[in-house]
C-alpha positions in Angstrom: -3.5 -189.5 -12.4 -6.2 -187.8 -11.1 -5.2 -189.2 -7.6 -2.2 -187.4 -7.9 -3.5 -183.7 -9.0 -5.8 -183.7 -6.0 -2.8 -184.7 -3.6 -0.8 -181.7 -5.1 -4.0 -179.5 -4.6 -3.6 -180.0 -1.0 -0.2 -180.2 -0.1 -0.3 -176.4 -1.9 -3.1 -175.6 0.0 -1.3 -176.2 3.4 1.7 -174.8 2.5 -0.4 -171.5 1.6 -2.1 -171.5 5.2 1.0 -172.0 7.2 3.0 -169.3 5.1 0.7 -167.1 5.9 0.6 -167.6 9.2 4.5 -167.0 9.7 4.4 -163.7 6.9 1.7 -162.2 10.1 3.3 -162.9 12.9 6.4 -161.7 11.4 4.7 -158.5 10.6 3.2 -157.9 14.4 6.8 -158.4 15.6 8.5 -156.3 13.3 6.0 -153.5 13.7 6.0 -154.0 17.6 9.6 -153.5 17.6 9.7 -150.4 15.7 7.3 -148.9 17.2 8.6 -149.2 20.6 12.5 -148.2 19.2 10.8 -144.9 18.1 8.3 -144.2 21.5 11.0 -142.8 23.1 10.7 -139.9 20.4 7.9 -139.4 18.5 5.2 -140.4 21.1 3.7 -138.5 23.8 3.7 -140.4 27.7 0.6 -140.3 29.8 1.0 -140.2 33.3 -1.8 -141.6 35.4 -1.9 -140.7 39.4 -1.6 -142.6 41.5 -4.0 -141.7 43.7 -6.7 -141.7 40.8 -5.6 -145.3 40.8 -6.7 -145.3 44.8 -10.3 -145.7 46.5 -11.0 -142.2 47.9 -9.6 -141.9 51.9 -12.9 -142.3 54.4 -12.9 -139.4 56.7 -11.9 -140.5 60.1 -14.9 -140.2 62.8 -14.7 -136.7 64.8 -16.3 -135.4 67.7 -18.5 -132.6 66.7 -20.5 -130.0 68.7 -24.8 -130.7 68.4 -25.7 -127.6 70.0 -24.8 -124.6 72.0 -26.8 -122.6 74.7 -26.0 -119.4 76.3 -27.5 -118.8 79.3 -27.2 -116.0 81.4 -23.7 -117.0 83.1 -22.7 -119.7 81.4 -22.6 -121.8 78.2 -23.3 -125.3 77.5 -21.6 -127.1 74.3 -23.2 -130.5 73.6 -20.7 -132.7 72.4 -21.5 -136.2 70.1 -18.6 -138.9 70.3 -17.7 -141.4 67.7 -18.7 -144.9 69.3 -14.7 -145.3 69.7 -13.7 -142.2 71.2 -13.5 -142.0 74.9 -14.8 -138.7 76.7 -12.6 -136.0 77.4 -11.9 -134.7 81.0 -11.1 -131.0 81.7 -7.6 -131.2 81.4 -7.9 -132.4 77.9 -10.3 -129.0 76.4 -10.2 -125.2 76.0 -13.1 -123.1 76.4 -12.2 -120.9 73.3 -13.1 -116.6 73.3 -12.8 -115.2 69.6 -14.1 -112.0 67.5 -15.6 -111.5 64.4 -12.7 -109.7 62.9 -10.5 -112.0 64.2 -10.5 -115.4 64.4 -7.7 -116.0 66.7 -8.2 -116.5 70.6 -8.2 -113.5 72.6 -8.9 -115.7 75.5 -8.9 -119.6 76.7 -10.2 -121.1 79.4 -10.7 -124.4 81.3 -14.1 -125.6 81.3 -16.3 -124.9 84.9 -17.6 -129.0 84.7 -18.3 -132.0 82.3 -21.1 -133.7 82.0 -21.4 -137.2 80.5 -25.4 -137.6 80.1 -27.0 -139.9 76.7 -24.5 -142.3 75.5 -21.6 -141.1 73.4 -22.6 -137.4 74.2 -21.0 -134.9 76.5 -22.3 -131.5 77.7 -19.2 -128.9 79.1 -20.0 -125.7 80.4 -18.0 -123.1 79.4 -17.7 -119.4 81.4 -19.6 -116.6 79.5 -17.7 -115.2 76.7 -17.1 -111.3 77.0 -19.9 -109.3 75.6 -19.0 -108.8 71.7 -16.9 -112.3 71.8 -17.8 -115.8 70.3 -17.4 -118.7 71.6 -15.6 -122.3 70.6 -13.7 -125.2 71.9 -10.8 -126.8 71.2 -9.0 -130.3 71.6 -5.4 -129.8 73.1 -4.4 -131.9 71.1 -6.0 -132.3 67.9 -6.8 -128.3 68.0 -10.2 -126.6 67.6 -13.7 -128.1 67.5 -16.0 -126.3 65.1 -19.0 -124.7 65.6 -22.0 -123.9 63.0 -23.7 -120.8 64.3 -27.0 -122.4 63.3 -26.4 -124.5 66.2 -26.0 -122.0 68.8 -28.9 -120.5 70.4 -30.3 -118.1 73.0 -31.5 -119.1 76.2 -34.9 -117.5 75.7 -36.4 -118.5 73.4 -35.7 -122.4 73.7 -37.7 -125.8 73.9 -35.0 -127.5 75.5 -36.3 -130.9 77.4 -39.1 -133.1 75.7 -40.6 -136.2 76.8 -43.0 -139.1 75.5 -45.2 -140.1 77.8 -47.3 -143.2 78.3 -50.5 -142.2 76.7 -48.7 -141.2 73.6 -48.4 -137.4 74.5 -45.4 -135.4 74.1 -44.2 -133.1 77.3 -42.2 -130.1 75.7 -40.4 -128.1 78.2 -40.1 -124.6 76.7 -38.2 -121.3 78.1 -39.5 -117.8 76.5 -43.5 -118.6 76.6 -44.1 -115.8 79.2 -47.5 -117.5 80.4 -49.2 -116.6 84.6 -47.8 -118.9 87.0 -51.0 -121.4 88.0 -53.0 -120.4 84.5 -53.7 -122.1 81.4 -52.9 -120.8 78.3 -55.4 -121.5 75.1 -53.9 -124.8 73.0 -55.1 -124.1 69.7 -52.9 -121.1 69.4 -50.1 -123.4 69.9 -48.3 -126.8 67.5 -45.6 -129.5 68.5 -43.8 -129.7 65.7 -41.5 -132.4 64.7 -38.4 -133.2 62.5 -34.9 -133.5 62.0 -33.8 -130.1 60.3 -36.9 -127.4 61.5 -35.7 -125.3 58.0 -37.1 -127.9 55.7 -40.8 -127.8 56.3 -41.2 -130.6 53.7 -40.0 -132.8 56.0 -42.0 -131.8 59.5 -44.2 -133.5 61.3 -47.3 -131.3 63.4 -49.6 -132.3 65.7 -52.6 -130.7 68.0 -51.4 -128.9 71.7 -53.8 -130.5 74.4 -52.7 -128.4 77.3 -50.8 -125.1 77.9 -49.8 -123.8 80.9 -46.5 -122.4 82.8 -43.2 -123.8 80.9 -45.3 -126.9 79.9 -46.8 -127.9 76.5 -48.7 -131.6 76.3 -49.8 -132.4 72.6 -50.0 -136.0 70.7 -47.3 -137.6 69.2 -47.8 -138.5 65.9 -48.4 -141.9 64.9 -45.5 -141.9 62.4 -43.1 -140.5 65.2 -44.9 -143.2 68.0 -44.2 -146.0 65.2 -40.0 -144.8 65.5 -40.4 -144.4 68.8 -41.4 -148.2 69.4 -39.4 -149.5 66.6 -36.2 -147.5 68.7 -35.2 -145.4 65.7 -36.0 -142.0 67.1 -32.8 -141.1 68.6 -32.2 -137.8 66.4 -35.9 -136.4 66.6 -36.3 -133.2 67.6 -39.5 -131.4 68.3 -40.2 -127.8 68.7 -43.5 -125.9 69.3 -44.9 -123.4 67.0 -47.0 -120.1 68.2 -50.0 -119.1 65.8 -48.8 -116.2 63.1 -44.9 -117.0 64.5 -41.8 -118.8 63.8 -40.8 -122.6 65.0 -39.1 -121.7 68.4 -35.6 -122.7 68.3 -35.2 -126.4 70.1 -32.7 -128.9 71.1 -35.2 -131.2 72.9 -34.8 -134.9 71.8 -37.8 -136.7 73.4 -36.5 -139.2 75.9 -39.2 -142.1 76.3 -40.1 -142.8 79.9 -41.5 -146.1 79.4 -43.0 -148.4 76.6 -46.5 -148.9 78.2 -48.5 -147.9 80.8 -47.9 -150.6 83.5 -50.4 -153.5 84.9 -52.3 -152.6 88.0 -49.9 -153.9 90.7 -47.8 -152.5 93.4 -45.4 -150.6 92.6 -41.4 -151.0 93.1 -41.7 -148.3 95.8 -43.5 -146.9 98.1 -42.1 -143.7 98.8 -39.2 -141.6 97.1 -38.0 -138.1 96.5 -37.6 -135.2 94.8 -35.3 -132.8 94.9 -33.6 -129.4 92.8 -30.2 -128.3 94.6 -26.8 -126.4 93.4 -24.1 -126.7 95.4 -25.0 -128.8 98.7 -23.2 -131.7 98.1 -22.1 -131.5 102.3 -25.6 -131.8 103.4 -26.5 -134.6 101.2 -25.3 -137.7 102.9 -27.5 -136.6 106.2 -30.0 -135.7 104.3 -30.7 -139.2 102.5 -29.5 -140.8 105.8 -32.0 -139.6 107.8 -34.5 -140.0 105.3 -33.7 -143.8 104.5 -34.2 -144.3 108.5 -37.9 -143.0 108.2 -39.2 -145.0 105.2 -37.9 -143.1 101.8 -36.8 -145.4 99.3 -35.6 -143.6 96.3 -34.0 -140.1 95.6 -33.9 -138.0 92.2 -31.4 -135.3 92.5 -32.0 -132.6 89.7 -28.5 -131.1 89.9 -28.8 -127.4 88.4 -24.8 -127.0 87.3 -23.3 -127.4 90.6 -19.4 -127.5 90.7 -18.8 -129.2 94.0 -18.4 -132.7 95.0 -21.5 -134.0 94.4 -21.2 -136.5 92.3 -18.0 -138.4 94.2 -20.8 -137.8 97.3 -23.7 -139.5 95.4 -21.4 -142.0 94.3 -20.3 -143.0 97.8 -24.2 -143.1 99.0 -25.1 -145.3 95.8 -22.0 -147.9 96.9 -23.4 -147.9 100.3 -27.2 -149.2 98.9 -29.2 -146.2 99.1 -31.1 -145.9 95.5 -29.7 -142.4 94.2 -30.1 -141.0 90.9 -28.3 -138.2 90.3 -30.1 -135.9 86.8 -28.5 -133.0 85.4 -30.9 -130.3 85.4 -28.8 -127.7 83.4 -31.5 -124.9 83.0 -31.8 -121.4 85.0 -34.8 -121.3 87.0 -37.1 -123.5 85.6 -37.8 -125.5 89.5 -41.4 -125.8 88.1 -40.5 -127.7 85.0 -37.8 -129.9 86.3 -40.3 -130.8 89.5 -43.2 -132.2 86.5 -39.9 -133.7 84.7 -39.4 -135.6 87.9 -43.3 -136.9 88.7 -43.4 -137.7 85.2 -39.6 -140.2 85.6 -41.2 -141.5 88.9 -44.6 -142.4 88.0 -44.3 -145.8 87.2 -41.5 -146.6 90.3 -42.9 -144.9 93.2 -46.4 -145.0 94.8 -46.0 -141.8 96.2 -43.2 -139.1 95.1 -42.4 -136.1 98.2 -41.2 -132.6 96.8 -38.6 -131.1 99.2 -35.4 -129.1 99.5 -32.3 -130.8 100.7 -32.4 -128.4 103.9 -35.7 -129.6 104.7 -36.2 -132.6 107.0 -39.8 -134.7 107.5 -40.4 -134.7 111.5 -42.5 -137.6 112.2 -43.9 -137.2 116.1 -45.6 -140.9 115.9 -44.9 -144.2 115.8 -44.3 -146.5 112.3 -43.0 -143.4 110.4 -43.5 -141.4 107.4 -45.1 -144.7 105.9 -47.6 -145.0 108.1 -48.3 -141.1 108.2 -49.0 -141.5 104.2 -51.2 -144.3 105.0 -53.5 -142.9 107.5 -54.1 -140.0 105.3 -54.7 -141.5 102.2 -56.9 -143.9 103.4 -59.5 -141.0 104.0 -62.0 -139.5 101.5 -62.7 -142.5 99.7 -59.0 -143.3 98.6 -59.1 -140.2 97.0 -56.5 -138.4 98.7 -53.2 -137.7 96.4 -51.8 -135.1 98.2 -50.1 -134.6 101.5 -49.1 -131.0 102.2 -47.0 -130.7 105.6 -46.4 -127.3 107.0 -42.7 -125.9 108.1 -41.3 -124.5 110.5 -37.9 -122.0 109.8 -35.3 -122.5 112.0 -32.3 -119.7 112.3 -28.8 -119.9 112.9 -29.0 -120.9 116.5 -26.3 -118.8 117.9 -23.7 -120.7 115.3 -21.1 -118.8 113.2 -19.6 -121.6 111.6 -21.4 -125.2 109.8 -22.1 -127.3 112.6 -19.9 -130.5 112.2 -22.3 -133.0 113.4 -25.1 -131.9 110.6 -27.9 -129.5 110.6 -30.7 -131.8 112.6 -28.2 -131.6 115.8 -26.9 -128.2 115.3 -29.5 -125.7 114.5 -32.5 -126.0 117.2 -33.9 -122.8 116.9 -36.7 -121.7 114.7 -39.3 -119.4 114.6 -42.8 -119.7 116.4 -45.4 -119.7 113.3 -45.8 -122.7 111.0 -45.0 -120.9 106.9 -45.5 -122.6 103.7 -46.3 -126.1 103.1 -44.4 -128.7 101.1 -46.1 -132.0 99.5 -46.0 -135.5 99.1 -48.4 -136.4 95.7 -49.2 -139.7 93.9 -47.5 -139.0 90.2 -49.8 -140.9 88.5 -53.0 -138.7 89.8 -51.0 -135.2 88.3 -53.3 -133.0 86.3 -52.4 -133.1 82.7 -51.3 -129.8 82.7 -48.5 -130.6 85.5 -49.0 -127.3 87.0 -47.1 -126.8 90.2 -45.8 -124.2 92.5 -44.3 -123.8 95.6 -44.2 -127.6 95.7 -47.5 -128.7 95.4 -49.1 -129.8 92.2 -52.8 -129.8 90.7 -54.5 -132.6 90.7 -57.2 -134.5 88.6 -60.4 -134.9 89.5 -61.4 -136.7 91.7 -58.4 -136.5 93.4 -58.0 -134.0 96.3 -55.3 -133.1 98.8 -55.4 -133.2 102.5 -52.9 -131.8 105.4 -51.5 -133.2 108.2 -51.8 -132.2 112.1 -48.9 -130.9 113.3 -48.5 -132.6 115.9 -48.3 -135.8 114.0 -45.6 -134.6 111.2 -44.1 -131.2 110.3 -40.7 -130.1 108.4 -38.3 -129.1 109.7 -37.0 -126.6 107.0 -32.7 -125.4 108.2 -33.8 -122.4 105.9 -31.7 -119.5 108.1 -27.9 -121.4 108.3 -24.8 -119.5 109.3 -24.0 -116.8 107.2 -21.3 -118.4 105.1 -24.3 -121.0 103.7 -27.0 -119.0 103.5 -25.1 -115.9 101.5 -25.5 -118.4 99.0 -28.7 -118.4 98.2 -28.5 -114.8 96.7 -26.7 -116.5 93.8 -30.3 -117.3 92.1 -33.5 -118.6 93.0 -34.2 -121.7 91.1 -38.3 -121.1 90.9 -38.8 -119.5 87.7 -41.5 -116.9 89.3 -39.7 -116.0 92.5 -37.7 -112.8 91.9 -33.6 -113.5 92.5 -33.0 -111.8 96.0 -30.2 -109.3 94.0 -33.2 -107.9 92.2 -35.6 -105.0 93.7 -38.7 -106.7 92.9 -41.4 -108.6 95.1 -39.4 -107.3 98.4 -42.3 -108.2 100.6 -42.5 -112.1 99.7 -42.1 -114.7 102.2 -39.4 -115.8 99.7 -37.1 -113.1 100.9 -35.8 -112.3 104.5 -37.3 -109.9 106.3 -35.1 -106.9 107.0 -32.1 -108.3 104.7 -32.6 -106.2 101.2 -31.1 -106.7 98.2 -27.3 -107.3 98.9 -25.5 -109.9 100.8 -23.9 -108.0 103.5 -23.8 -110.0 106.8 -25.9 -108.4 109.6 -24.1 -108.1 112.8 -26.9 -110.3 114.7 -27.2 -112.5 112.0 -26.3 -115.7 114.4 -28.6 -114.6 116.8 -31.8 -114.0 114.6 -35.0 -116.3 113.8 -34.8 -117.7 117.3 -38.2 -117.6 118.8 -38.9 -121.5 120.4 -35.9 -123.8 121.5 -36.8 -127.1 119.7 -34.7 -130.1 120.5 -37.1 -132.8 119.3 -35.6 -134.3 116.0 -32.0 -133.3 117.4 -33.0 -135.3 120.1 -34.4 -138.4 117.8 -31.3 -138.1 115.6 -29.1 -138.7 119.0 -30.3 -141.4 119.9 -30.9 -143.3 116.8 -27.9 -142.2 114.5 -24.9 -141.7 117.1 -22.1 -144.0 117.2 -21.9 -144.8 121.1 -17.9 -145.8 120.8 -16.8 -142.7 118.5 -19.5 -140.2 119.0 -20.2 -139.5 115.7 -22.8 -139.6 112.7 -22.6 -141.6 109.8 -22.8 -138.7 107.4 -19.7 -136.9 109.1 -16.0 -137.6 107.1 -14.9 -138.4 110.2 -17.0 -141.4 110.8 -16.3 -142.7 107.0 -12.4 -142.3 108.0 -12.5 -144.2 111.2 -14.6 -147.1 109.7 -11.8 -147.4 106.3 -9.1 -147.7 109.4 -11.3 -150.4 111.4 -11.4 -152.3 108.0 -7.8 -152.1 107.6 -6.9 -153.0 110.8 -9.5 -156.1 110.4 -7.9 -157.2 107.2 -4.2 -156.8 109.2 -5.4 -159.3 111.9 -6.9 -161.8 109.1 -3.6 -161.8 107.5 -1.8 -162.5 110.9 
């Protein structure tokens, strides 16, 4: 009996738990159903985005302009490239001329040259916009590039080229100073001052001046900035210098790093190399390094201050022929002084000995062993103190010539003028003053180093200063030495710079082919005769007619080998 009430117990108990069960799931459908028979009607809809459903859209890479320099007849827009972009040519961008009423063009142009310098950065030099008118540049085909007018500066005043040196010093280049030529300025009115963003002085870095003096500023580097440099993460770094009771000048100098450490005592990769600032001589260079290489140079450093002739398709052809040419853009209005230090600095720890000369200015060796042995007779003297060689020149004039001798300057012009002018140098980098104060192509040295000069009659240079008209009218464009008056200008009228008699404007003289000619001088025409002449076509290496005739013996030697 009682067996039987506790059965019934449970079977009610089940049947209680199951029902249950059906009665709420019943309910959930019911009320599901209703509720979505009356949505239509009663109930509001929410409509998401889509896009809010989306990741945001990552801005595709642009180029964008760093910085922007007007100088006196021309612009320069710095360009930075996304690593995937591939650099424009001229045919692709638009120098842009705007107001600022009026933001459309007034005025497009094609840019004057390109210049592809740091990796994945650009420099294009724009014409001068008209006075009143702003400048931009567009894409043809993506439109205009846009340009922050923090970014754009003046040309004076400007730190625009900075380098670390091996002794962990910082060399800031720096236009608007105003200091003497060959004088020192006093460094504790002066700071190198460091950082990304010059408006946030939270985030600067300064440091002590140790030298003042021309367009050149030497202080330390800080440790902080020394530890980026060696850990390679400096590439953005600016640095600026700062006058006592004045603002941070403007900058756009990124400190490039010559080398990592100052190198063992051993000999050095070369001997002898050169130095050079030119604009426009791309014709003369191939003779020039020619002749050079046959004497005993090794290297060349062409600082190219915005020429817009051939010169690089020229360098090109002399670097695929095995002469060591580097070819530097040099983009600032007379500043010789500061790109020549630039230069001793870069060639310090390559070449033994560095010469400072013009490409229309030729070393005449008159002795045996050449310009090698000349620099090691010399230096030998005094001790092995001797760091400087300074060879005197002699001017030579047109020679009778109205038109550019085809066969090249050396066999062309062989008259000059009877009295020996201004000397030019050859000086061991390495024993520069600290200040790197030069002029007129000579530097100061350090102590103990001295300089010595050479006999005539064992070397001279031959300087092709007084060309026909149609070359030399050029050099009233600008003088590159940035305390030599330009020739246009009524000032210093008396220097040995300028031409006696000439003035200020370049109007051809009627005698002009006839002037400067005091002493017939035939020896280094006579040397480049018989040493660079091709006995079966007559002609010199450096003349296009020489590099025609040797593509056609090629060809014709490739013809026979396929016969």
């Amino acid at each position: 009996m009682k067996d039987h009430r506790k059965h019934s117990r449970a079977i009610s108990w089940s049947t209680f738990f199951w029902f249950t069960i059906v009665v709420v799931l019943s309910s959930i459908i019911f009320t599901s159903l209703i509720i979505s028979s009356i949505h239509p009607f009663y109930l509001p809809r929410f409509h998401i985005p889509i896009a809010a459903l989306k990741w945001p859209t990552p801005v595709p890479p642009q180029i964008t302009i760093r910085e922007t320099v007007l100088l006196p007849d021309h612009v320069l827009i710095f360009l930075n490239y996304p690593l995937s972009f591939r650099y424009h040519t001229k045919r692709d961008l638009q120098c842009v001329y705007s107001s600022d009423h009026d933001s459309k063009p007034r005025l497009t142009q094609e840019p004057v040259q390109l210049y592809s310098i740091r990796l994945h950065e650009q420099i294009v030099r724009c014409p001068i916009p008209p006075r009143g008118e702003n400048i931009s540049l567009m894409i043809k085909s993506n439109g205009p590039i846009q340009i922050k007018k923090s970014s754009i500066h003046n040309w004076e005043p400007l730190v625009y080229e900075a380098l670390f040196d091996r002794d962990n010093t910082t060399i800031v280049f720096v236009k608007g100073l105003n200091l003497r030529p060959e004088k020192l300025g006093e460094p504790s009115r002066f700071q190198c001052v460091y950082g990304w963003d010059f408006t946030k002085p939270n985030f600067l870095f300064k440091s002590d001046v140790l030298s003042v003096a021309q367009e050149i500023i030497r202080c330390k580097t800080p440790i902080s900035i020394l530890t980026q440099v060696q850990s390679q993460s400096q590439a953005y770094v600016k640095v600026s210098i700062q006058v006592e009771g004045k603002k941070i000048f403007p900058s756009i100098a990124r400190p490039e790093l010559i080398s990592s450490q100052k190198p063992a005592r051993r000999r050095k990769p070369h001997e002898l190399c050169i130095c050079t600032m030119l604009r426009n001589q791309a014709r003369f260079i191939k003779e020039w390094v020619m002749y050079h290489a046959k004497i005993g140079v090794e290297r060349w450093f062409i600082y190219d201050n915005n020429s817009d002739d051939d010169i690089e398709n020229v360098i090109g052809f002399l670097q695929t022929a095995g002469y060591n040419v580097t070819w530097h853009l040099w983009a600032w209005v007379k500043t010789q002084e500061a790109g020549f230090a630039h230069c001793a600095l870069r060639a310090q720890s390559s070449c033994e000995w560095v010469g400072f000369i013009d490409v229309d200015e030729f070393f005449n060796v008159k002795i045996q062993g050449g310009l090698k042995h000349v620099i090691w007779h010399y230096s030998k003297s005094r001790d092995n103190n001797v760091a400087e060689i300074r060879t005197s020149c002699y001017s030579f004039g047109p020679s009778g010539l109205k038109e550019v001798p085809r066969e090249g300057v050396m066999m062309g012009y062989t008259c000059r003028l009877a009295e020996r002018e201004r000397h030019k140098s050859i000086v061991r980098p390495d024993a520069l003053n600290q200040t790197l104060i030069n002029v007129v192509h000579h530097f100061h040295l350090r102590r103990p180093f001295m300089f010595t000069d050479v006999e005539k009659d064992v070397m001279v240079i031959n300087h092709y200063k007084y060309q026909v008209w149609k070359v030399f009218k050029q050099k009233f464009y600008r003088r590159v030495a940035t305390y030599v008056a330009d020739w246009k200008k009524d000032q210093n009228v008396e220097s040995k710079d300028r031409v006696p008699g000439l003035g200020t404007k370049p109007v051809e003289p009627a005698d002009w082919s006839n002037r400067f000619c005091e002493v017939r001088d035939m020896g280094l025409r006579n040397w480049v005769f018989n040493n660079f002449m091709d006995r079966r076509t007559h002609l010199f290496p450096w003349q296009p007619e020489f590099q025609r005739h040797i593509i056609k013996r090629r060809r014709r030697r490739k013809e026979n080998v396929i016969l």
